[in-house]
SETIRO-551426 format. One record per residue (C-alpha): z, y, x; residue in one letter. Coordinates in nm, 2 decimals, decimal comma. Layout:
BEGIN
pz | py | px | lumke
Z | Y | X | a
...
end
This chain:
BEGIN
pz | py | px | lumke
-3,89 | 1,63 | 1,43 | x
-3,49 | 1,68 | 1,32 | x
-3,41 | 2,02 | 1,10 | x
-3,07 | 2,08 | 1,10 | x
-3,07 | 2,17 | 0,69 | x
-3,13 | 1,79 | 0,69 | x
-2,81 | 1,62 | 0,48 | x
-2,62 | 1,41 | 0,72 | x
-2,54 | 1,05 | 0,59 | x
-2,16 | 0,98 | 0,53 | x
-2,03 | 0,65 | 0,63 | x
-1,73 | 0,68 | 0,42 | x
-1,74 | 0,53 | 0,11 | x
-1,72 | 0,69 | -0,24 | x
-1,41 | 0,79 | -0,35 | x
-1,41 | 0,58 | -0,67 | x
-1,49 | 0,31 | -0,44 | x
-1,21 | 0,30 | -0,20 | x
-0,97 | 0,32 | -0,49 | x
-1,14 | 0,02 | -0,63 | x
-1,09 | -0,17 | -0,27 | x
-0,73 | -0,04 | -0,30 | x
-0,68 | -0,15 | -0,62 | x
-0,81 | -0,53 | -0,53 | x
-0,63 | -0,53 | -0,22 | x
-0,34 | -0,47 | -0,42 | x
-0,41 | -0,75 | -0,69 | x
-0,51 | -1,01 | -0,46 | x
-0,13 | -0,91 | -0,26 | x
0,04 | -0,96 | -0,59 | x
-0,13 | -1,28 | -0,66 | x
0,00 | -1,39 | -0,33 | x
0,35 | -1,31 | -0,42 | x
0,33 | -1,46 | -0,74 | x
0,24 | -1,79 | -0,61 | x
0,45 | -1,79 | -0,30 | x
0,80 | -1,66 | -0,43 | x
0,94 | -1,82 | -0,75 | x
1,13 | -1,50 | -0,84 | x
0,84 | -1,32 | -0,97 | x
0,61 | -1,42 | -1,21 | x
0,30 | -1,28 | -1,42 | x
0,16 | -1,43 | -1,75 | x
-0,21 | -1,38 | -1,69 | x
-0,42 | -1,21 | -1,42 | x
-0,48 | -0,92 | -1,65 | x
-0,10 | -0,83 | -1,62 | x
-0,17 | -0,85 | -1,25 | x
-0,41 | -0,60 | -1,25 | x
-0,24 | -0,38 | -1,45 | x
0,11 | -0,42 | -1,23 | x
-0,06 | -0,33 | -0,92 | x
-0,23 | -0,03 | -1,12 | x
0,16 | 0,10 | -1,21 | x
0,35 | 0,00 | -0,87 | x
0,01 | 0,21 | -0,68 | x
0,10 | 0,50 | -0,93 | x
0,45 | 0,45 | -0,89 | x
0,42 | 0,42 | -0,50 | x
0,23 | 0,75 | -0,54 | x
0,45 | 0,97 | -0,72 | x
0,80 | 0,84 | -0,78 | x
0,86 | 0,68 | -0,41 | x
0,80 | 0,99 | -0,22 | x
1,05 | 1,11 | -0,43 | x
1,32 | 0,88 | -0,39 | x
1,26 | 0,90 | -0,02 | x
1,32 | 1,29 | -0,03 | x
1,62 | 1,25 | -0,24 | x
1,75 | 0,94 | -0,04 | x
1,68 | 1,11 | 0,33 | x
2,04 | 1,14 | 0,46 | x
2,12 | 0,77 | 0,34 | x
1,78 | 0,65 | 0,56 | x
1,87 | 0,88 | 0,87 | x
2,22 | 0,71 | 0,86 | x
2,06 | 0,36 | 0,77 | x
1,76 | 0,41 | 1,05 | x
1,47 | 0,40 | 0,79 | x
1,62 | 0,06 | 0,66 | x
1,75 | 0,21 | 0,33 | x
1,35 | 0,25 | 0,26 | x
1,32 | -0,16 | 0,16 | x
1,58 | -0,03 | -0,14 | x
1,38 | 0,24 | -0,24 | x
1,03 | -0,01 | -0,24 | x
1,26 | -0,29 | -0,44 | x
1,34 | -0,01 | -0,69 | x
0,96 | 0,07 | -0,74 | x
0,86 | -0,29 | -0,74 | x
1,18 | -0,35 | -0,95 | x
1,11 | -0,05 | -1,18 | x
0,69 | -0,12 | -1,25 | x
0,78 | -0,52 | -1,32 | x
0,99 | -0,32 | -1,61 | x
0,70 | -0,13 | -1,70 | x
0,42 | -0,38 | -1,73 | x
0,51 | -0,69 | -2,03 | x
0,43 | -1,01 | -1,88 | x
0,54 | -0,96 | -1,49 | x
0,88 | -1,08 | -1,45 | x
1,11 | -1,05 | -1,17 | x
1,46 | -1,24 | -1,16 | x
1,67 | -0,96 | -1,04 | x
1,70 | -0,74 | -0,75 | x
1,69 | -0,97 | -0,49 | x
1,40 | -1,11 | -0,58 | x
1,21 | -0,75 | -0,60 | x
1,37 | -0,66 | -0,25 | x
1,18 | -0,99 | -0,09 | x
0,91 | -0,96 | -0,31 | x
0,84 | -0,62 | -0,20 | x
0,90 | -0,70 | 0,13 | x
0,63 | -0,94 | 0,11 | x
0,42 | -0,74 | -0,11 | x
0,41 | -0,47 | 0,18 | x
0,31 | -0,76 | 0,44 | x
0,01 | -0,86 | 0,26 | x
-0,13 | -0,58 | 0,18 | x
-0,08 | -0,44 | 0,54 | x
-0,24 | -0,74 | 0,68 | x
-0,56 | -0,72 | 0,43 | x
-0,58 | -0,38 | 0,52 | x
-0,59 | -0,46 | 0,91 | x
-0,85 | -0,71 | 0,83 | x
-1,09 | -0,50 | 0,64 | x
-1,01 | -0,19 | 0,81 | x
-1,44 | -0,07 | 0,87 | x
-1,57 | 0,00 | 1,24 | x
-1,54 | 0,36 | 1,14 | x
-1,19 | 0,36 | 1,11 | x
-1,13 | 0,18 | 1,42 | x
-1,36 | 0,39 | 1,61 | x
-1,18 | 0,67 | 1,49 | x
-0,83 | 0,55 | 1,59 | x
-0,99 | 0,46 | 1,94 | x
-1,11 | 0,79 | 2,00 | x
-0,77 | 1,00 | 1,89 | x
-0,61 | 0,69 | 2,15 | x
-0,90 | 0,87 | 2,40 | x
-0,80 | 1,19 | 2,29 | x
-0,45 | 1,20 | 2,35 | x
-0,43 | 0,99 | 2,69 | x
-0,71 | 1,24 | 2,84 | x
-0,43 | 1,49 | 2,68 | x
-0,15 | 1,37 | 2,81 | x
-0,25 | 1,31 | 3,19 | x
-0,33 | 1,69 | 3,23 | x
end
């Protein structure tokens, strides 16, 4: 027999948690760039952690920022003008963090570019049957929508 006062059981993950995977994600991407492009280094893994720790904060709080402040340059640039604003954030946490070096500009425009590659491609890979199942169904949604 079902009773409706029964709690239903959530298959997202705990909050804490998905910031963990986030966090890892993250790392691991960083890692990558660090031993694919010689323009950015990091002394230890430690320094990793804590760089992807400041660029999530920084892509958090400072980027939306920049992008608000920087949003007649982007209209006039078509969007492009955002790879400046994420080499100014990766640029700006290497500062942050002692022991993650980047050579110069350049380097943190490709490494960010990179950066924002890997982590987009772990993310597709892990994405949970959930998520899909939910992007499948608002797909659904708005076709059945859009025929009528």
């Amino acid at each position: 027999m079902i009773y409706n006062n029964q709690p239903k059981i959530s298959a997202q993950p705990h909050p804490l948690l998905k910031f963990l995977i986030k966090w890892l994600i993250s790392t691991v991407a960083l890692l990558v760039v660090v031993h694919i492009f010689s323009g950015v280094s990091s002394e230890n893994f430690l320094t990793t952690l804590i760089m992807a720790l400041v660029l999530g904060f920084l892509n958090t709080f400072l980027k939306p920022i920049l992008a608000l402040l920087a949003l007649p340059v982007m209209v006039l640039t078509l969007g492009l003008f955002m790879l400046v604003i994420n080499a100014t954030t990766f640029f700006l946490a290497a500062k942050l963090v002692h022991g993650f070096y980047v050579a110069g500009f350049g380097s943190a425009l490709w490494a960010a570019l990179l950066y924002s590659f890997i982590t987009f491609l772990i993310n597709i890979l892990i994405q949970s049957q959930d998520e899909k199942n939910y992007y499948l169904q608002c797909k659904t949604v708005y076709k059945t929508r859009k025929l009528k």
